[in-house]
N, C-alpha and C positions, 0 to 999 in steps of 0.2 A: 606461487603458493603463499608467501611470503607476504605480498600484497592484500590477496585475497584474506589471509587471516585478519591483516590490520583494518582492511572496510571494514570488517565484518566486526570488530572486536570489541571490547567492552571499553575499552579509551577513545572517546572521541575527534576530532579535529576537523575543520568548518572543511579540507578539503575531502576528508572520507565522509562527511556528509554530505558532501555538492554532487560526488561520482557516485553514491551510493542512491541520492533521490533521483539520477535522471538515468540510472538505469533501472530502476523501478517505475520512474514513469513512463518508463518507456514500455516495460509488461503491462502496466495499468492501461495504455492507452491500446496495447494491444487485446487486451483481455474483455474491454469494454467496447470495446468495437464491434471485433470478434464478435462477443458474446451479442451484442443489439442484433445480430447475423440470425444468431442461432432461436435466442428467446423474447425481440420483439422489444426488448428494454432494456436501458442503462442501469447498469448495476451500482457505477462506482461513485455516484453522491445522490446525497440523500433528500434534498431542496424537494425533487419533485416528486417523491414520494408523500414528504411531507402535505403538498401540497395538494393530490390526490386523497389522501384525508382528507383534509379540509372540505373540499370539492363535493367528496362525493358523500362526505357524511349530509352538506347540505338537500343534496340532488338524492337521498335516502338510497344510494348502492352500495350496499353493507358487503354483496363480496370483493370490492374495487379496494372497501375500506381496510378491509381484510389481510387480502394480498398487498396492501402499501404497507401496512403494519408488521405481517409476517417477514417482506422485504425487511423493515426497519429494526425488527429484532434480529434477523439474521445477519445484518451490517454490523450492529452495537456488539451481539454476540463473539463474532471475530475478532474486535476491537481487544473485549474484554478478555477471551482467549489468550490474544499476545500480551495483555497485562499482568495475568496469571504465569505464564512460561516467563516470562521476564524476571519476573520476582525471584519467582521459584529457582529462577538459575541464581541469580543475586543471592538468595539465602544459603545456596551449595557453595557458592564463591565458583562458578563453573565462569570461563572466558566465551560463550558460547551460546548466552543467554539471546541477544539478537538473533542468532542464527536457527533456532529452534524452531521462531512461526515461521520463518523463510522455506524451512524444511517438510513442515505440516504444509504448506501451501504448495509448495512442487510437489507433495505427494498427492495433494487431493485437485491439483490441476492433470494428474496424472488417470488418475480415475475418472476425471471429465471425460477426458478426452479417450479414455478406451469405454468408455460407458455410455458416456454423452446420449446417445442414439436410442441409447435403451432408457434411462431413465429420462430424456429429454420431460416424456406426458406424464411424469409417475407425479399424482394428485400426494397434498399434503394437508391437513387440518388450516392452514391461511389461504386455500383458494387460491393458488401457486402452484405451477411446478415445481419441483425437486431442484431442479435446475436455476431456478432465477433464487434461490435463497444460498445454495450453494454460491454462485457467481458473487452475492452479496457478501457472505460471512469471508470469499477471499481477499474482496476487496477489505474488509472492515482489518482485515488480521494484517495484512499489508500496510494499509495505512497509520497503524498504529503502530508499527516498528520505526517507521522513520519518525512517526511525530516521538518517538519517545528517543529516538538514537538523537536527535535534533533538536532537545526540547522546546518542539511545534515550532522551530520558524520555518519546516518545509512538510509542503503536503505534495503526494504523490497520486493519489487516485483521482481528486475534481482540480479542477483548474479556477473556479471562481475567484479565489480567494486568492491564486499564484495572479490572476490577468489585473487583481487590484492591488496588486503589488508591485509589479511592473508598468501598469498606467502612473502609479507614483511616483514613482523614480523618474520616469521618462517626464513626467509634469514638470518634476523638481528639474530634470536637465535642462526642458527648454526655460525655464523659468530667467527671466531680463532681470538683472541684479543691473539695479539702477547706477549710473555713475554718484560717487559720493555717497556708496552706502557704505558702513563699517567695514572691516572682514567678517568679523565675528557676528555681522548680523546677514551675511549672502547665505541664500539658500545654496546647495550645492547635491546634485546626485549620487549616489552610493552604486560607483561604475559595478562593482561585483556582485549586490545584487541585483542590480538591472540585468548582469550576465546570467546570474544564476536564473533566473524566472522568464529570461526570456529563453534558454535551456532548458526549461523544465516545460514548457509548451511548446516548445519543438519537438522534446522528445515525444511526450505525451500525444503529440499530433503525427509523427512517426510512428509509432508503432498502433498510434489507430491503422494505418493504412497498413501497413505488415499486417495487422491481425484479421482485419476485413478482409482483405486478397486471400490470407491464407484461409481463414475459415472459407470463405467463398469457395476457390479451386481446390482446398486438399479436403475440407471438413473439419470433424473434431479432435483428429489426431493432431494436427496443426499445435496443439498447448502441447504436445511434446518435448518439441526445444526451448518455448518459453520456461516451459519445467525445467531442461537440464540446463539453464541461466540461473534459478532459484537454487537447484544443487549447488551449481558449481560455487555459489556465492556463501550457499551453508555449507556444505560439506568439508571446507579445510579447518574453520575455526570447532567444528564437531570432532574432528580426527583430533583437536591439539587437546580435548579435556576428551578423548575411546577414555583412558586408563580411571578419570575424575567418574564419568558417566559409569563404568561396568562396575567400579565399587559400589555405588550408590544400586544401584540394580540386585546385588547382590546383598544390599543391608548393608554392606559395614560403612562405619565413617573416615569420610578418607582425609587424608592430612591437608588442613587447612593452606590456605593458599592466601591470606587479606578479604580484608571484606570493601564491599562496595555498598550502595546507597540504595536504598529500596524508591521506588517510584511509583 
């Protein structure tokens, strides 16, 4: 429990952020996989959306434009969700701010998955399922906890940006430092992030395969235990501010705790 408070907590440390992105990416990789299963499209970066605009604004398919767009709002949307609960904890001085879209997000991977089936075809004003913007606003709300618990040198939902981070290190490692060059002028690799990114595509490639087999063989219930992984991640730093949070509910103001940094 102990542990779980400190991933999750408002004090950071490069090693509750390294455990923290690669069991998220490991939901990501699940969730996008998964989800290509169910709705035909990756949900968790935005490159190809983007570029689906582009595309098909030239080739005049205005609902292709549509549905990338309503996609791209509902990614950003997420996004800005967890920037809003973040804050907002930060101005209450709550320990528990990280942990809040953690907790929006296992509850509405929770309603996927008892729903999924029924709302899979439910039409939306972007020419979209229900479903494929859902799928996107979780990634967006996800990705934005770690980029802010981390501020941004880890991303959890696309891998582009992790594989060009790790082609650099790996360059810098094999890199031939000439005989007779200074110290101070050898290139040299940065062993722990080479670890960390090269863990962060493993996981991420792990639990695509968890999430594919599962959606495949069990269906939409399958985001179940991905959900009670998001619990269990929110739910103890949530228990350490019940008494912070039920004042606040109730109105009154509850006794200051130190402030922290708005983002």
């Amino acid at each position: 429990m102990r542990l779980l408070r400190h991933l999750m907590g408002r004090h950071r440390t490069p090693s509750t952020n390294r455990l923290l992105g690669l069991l998220l990416a490991f939901n990501a990789g699940a969730v996008n996989a998964g989800g290509f299963l169910v709705v035909h499209s990756y949900t968790s970066h935005m490159t190809g959306f983007l570029s689906t605009v582009a595309d098909n604004l030239v080739l005049g398919n205005m609902a292709l434009v549509l549905a990338a767009v309503g996609t791209l709002w509902a990614f950003m949307s997420g996004a800005g969700t967890t920037a809003i609960m973040v804050n907002w904890a930060r101005h209450h001085r709550l320990r528990s701010g990280f942990a809040l879209p953690l907790l929006l997000e296992a509850v509405l991977m929770l309603l996927f998955g008892l729903m999924g089936a029924i709302t899979l075809g439910w039409p939306t004003p972007f020419s979209v399922p229900l479903t494929v913007l859902l799928l996107a606003f979780l990634m967006g709300l996800q990705n934005a906890v770690v980029t802010k618990m981390s501020s941004a040198q880890i991303r959890t939902t696309h891998m582009t940006g992790v594989a060009t981070d790790l082609g650099i290190e790996m360059g810098k490692m094999l890199y031939w430092n000439r005989r007779g060059t200074p110290p101070e002028a050898h290139v040299h690799s940065n062993r722990a992030r080479l670890a960390l990114f090269a863990g962060l595509l493993g996981m991420f490639t792990a639990g695509g395969i968890v999430g594919a087999a599962g959606f495949k063989h069990v269906g939409f219930i399958w985001v179940v235990p991905l959900a009670a992984v998001l619990l269990g991640l929110a739910l103890p730093p949530l228990a350490s501010d019940f008494g912070h949070l039920a004042a606040l509910w109730r109105g009154r103001r509850p006794r200051p705790r130190g402030h922290g940094p708005g983002h």
